[in-house]
Every structure is written in C-alpha cells, then in structure tokens.
N, C-alpha and C positions, 0 to 999 in steps of 0.2 A: 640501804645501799643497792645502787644499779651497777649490775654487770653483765657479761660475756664475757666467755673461753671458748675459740674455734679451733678447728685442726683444718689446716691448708695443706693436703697432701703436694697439690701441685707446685704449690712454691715451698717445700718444704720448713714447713712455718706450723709455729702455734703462737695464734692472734688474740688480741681482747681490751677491752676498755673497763672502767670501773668510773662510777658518779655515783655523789649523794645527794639527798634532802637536802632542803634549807637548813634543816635543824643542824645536820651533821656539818665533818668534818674532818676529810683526806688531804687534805692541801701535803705537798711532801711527801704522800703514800709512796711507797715501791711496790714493787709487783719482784716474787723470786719464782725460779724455777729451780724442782727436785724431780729427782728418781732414786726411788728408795731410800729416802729423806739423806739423799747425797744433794747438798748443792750446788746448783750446775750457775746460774748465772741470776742476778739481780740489776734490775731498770728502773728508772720514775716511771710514771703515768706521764709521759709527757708529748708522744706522739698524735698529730693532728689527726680526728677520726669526721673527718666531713657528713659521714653519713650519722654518727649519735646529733652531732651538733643539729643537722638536719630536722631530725625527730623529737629535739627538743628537750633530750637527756641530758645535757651536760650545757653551761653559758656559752663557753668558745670551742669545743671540739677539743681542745690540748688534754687528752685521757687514756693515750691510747697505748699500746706497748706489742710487741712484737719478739719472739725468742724464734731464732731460724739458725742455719747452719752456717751463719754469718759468728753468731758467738757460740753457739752448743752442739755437738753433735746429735741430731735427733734419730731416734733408732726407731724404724720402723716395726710397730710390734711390741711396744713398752707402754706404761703406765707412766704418767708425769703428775707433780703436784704444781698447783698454779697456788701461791700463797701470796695473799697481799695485808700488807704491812701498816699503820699509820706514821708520823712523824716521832710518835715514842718508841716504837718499834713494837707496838701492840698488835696481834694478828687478828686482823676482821675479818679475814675468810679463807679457807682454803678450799683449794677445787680436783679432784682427779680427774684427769684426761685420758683417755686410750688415743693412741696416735698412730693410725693404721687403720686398717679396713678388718674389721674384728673379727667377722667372719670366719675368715682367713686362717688369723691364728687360733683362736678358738676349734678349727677343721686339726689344724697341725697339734694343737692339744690334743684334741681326740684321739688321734690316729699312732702318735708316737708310743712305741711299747718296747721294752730290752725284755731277752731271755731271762728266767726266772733265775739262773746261774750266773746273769753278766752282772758285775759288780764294778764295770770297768769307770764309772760316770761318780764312785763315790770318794774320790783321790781326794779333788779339790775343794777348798771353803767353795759355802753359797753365794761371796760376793763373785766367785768367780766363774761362777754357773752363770750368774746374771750377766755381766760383764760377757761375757760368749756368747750371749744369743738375746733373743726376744724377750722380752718376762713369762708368756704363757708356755713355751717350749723349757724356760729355765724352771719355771716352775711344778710342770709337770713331773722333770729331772727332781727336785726338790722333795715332790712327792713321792715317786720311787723309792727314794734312798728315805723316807721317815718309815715308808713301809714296811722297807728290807730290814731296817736296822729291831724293826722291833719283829716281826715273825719270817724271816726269811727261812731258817731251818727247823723251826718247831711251831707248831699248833695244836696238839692234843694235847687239852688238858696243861699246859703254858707254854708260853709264849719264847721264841729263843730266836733271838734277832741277829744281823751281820756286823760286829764291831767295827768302827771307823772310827778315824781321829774327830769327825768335825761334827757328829751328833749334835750334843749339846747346842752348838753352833746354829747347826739347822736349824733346830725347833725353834730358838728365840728369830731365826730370819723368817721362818716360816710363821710365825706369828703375827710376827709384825708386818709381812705381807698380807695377810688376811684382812688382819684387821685395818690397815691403813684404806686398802682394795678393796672394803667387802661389796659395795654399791656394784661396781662393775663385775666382778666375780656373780652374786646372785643376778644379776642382771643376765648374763652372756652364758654361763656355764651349766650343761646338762644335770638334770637330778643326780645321774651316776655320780658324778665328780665333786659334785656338791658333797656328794655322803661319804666319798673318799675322803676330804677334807675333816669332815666331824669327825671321822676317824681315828684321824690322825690326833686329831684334839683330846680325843677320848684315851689316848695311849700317851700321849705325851704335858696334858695341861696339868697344871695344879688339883691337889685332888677334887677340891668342889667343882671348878668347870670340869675335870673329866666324869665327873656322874653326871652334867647336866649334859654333855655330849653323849656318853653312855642313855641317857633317857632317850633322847633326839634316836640316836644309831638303834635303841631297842622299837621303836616304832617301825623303822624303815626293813628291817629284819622280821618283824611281824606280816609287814604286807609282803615280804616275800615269801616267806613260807604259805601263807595266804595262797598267794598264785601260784603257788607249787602244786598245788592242788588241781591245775590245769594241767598238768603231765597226767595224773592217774585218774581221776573225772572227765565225762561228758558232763557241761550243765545244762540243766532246758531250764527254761520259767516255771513256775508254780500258774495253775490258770487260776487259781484260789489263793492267793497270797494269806497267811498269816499277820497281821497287823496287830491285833487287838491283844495279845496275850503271848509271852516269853515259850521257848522254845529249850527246856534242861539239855544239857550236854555232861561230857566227862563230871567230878569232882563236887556236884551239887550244885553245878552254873549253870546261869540264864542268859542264854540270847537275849539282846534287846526286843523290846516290847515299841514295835515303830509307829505307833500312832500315840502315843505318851511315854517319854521315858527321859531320866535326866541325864543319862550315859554320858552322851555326846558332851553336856556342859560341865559336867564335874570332870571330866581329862582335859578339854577347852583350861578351863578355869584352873583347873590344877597345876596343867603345865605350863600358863601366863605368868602363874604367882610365883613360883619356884625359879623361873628362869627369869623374872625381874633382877635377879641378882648376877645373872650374868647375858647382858643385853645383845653379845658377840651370839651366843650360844639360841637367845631368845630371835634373833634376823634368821638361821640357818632353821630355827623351827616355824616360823612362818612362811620363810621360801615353802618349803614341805607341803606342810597344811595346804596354802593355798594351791600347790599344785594337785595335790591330794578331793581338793572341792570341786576340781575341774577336769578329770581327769576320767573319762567313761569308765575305764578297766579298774581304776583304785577299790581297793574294800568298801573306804569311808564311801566313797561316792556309790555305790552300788545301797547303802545304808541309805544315804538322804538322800536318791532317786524314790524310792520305796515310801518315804515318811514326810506327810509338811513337814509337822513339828522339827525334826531335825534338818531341814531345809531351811525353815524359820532362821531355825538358832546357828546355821553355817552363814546364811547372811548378816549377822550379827557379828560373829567373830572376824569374818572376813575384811573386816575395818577397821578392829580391833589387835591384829599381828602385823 
C-alpha cells in the first residue's frame, strides 16, 4: 500500500491519498479521523488527487480525501489518527499526525509549571483537560496531577500522594496516550520529560512494567548522580590514560578495563532481553541509550570515547534498539 498524510496549516486541513499494488485491494476503503481514539469523522478515498495520478500512483487519480474544518473541528496543537479501513472494515493502517508547528507546543510543554501547593488543575476528568486545550499543554497538566497524586506530601522513605477523584482515571488516559503517541512523544520531547513520563509508569504500571520502568529510571538517576560529581570535582584528563587493566573502588569493584571488557554488552544484552516483554518500556530505553551514545557530557560516552572495543560494540547496539 501507497500512501500520504499531510497537514495544511493554511487551509486548515489534514490531506492524503492511499493506492495499492496489483496484487492488492482497497476498492471501498474509507479513511477515519480520531483524536484520542474519539471519532471525529469518516470519508471514501474518493477525491480526485491529479498530482498521484500524475506520478503514476494510482490508474485515475479518484484516491484522495480531505478532513478540514469543513466537517471537524481541527485544534491546533493535538495529535490526530488517520486510520484506513478496507471494504470488510479491516484496518490496513493507521497514522499519527501532530497538527501544528510542534515547536511550538513542545516550547509551551516545557515551560508550563504550577506551585508545588496548586492543586487547582486536579478537579476535572483527563477527557476534560484535553477537551480545554492542546494535547501537549493537556498533557503536561496530565502529568502534574500523576505526580502529585503519588508524592506530593511525602518522600522519605514513602511515598504520600494528593487524593483526587480521577486518579485511576488518569493513569489509564495517560497510558493510552503514551502508547497510542509514542513515535511523536520520542521524536519531539526533551530527555527530562521523557524520564518524567517512565516515572510515571514506574509508580503507576502493573507491577512487571513498573520494574522494567524502575530499571529504565535507575539508569538515568545513576548518570545523574554521576554528574553530581561536577559540583564537588575539578576534572583534568589523565595524560597517561589507564586502558589495559581495572581500576578497584568501594566494595571489591572494578572499573572497567577499556581496551577489552564485556561490561558494556552484558547490560546492552541484559537490558534488550528483559524488556522484550514489555516493548513500550523497551522504545523509552533506546530513546536513552542512544542519546546516551551521543551525547559528549554522558558517562557511557566519556566510556566509549576512551575504548574502540566499546565503541565497536555501541555501533552495534545502536541498530539494534
């Protein structure tokens, strides 16, 4: 199957065509539009697209469809699904769209924050956060309140969160936005928020995904503590680096040994196999890593600067998450 989904900010439109092979077969297809698998409107494929027919996609052009504020309200700042349909009503594909200049609200992600005391945003259900605003501003909101709800007044030693009616509520909307969203979420969203999110998963998933989030969050807490170590340290370079032979610390541990060592590929390898069983959990640890591979200030990367071997085996995994 050949397709397109565009966003036409200026005519406020989201556009697209869909054709198949010889072999196949859409005849009848529909094309639906959601937001937060709410259905907003359904079409044929039947608008005239001159320019596929042109290139030779499609026999006559008749493929094309069009959702504008002609039949939906399109809200600038939301996430859409573009899902198309066959004649049994079998689904061949679904598409997530951002509709908006992402930038944007991704900046307004960022930047929105409430007093540690304001509880005033956790009244309403999450359909009605979304419904009020963009998805990345409803979402952010979203997050807040999973926050609050589990440590807002306690943290040593446990955890004592802000009671509200719609908890429960949440976490399954917040789930199901994750997961329906995750493409554009890793795509667009800062590491910080990223790891807010695992967070969230680690305090509120079932218990085997919140260990494999809890794995995920204990990484990202390790490199920070890591770089904590910029507040109380000057570092210089070694003009003699150490490669060839482990380096004891605390407890009877060995630094890595960076000219041969299997470190890197048993936690690689370790943490692939373990989080094969939960795939949501296994995208959020590869965002990581591979920021983690490229990132001058990271630990790992200060590690396979220093070492082929573990330079080797980061171009390896990095194809592999």
């Amino acid at each position: 199957m050949k397709y397109a989904v565009d966003i036409n900010l200026k005519k406020n439109s989201i556009t697209g065509w869909a054709s198949t092979d010889a072999n196949e077969n859409i005849d009848n297809c529909m094309v639906s539009i959601f937001r937060n698998d709410n259905l907003l409107h359904t079409c044929a494929l039947i608008m005239q697209r001159d320019d596929v027919l042109k290139a030779g996609l499609h026999p006559d052009g008749k493929c094309g469809f069009v959702f504008s504020n002609e039949n939906i309200n399109l809200i600038c700042g939301s996430i859409y699904k573009v899902q198309f349909k066959d004649s049994n009503g079998k689904i061949i594909l679904s598409k997530q769209v951002f509709y908006g200049e992402v930038k944007e609200f991704i900046d307004q992600f960022n930047t929105f924050e409430l007093p540690r005391d304001d509880f005033s945003i956790m009244n309403d259900g999450p359909e009605e956060l979304f419904r009020s605003g963009n998805d990345f501003l409803a979402f952010k909101k979203l997050l807040i309140r999973l926050r609050r709800g589990k440590r807002a007044h306690g943290w040593r030693g446990a955890f004592s969160g802000h009671d509200y009616p719609c908890i429960h509520r949440d976490w399954i909307f917040f789930r199901e936005f994750v997961e329906s969203n995750i493409d554009i979420l890793l795509l667009n969203m800062r590491p910080r928020y990223l790891c807010s999110i695992v967070d969230v998963f680690a305090d509120y998933a079932e218990v085997g995904e919140r260990m494999a989030a809890l794995a995920i969050s204990n990484i990202l807490m390790h490199e920070r503590f890591s770089q904590t170590l910029k507040c109380v340290y000057d570092f210089s370079e070694k003009y003699e680096k150490i490669l060839d032979r482990q380096l004891h610390y605390w407890g009877g541990m060995a630094t890595n040994r960076l000219d041969l060592d299997d470190a890197f590929d048993v936690f690689m390898t370790r943490n692939i196999e373990c989080l094969e069983y939960f795939p949501l959990m296994k995208k959020f640890f590869g965002k990581f890593m591979k920021e983690m591979l490229i990132e001058d200030s990271s630990i790992l990367n200060v590690n396979l600067k220093n070492s082929k071997f573990f330079s080797e085996a980061a171009n390896f995994y990095r194809n592999s998450i």
